[in-house]
VMD Tcl script that draws the C-alpha trace (Angstrom):
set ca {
  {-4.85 -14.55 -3.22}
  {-5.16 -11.81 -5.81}
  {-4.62 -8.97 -3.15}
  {-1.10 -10.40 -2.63}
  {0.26 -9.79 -6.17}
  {-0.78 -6.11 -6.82}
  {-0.90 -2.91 -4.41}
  {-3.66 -2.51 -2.16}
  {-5.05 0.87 -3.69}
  {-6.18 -0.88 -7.01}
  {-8.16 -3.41 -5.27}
  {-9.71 -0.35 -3.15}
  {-10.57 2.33 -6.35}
  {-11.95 -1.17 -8.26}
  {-14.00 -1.73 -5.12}
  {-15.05 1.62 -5.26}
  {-16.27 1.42 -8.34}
  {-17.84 -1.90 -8.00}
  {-20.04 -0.24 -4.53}
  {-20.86 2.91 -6.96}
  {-22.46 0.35 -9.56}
  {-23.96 -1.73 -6.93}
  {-25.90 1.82 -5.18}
  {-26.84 2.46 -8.74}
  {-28.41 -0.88 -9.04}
  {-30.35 -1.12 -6.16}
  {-32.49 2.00 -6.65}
  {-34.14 3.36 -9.69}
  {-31.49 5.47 -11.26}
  {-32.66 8.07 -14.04}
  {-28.36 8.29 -14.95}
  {-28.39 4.95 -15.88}
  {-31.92 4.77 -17.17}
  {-32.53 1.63 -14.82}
  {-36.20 0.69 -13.73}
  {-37.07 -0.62 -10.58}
  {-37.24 -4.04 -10.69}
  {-36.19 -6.72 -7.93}
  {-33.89 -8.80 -9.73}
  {-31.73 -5.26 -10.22}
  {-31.48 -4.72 -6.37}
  {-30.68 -8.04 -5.45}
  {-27.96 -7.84 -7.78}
  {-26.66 -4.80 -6.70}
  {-26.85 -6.25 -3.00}
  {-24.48 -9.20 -3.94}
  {-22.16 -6.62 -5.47}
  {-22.59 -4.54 -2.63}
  {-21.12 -7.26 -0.19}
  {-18.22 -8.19 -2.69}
  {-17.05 -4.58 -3.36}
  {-17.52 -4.33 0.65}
  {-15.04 -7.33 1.13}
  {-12.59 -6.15 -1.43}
  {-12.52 -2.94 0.73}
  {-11.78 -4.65 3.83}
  {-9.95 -7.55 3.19}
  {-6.45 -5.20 2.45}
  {-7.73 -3.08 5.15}
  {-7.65 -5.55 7.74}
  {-4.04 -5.39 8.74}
  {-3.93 -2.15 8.87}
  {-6.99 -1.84 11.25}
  {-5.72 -3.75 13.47}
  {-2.67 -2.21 13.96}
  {-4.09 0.77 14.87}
  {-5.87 -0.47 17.22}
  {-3.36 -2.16 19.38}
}
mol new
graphics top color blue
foreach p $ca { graphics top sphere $p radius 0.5 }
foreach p [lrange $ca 0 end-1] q [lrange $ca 1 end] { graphics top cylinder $p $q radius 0.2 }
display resetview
């Protein structure tokens, strides 16, 4: 629904972002000064699969297209 109303590349760079904080989150980063604690990975895996969805739901199309 949102992907409709604004271009496809801010949806991608925000999805970006969103996997860069999720691989940040799921290991112990000494950047970020995170610890290693479960509840930080299993977080990071749940934004992991959204930013992954955000990345291929305007994708999609265009994938298929290429294909045929």
């Amino acid at each position: 629904m949102f992907i409709e109303k604004a271009p496809k590349r801010i949806f991608i760079v925000s999805a970006f972002m969103i996997l860069t904080i999720a691989d940040f989150m799921m290991g112990p980063s000494k950047i970020l000064f995170l610890p290693n604690l479960k509840v930080l990975f299993f977080i990071g895996y749940a934004l992991s699969g959204f930013g992954t969805g955000m990345i291929y739901t305007p994708m999609l199309p265009e994938i298929i297209d290429s294909v045929y």
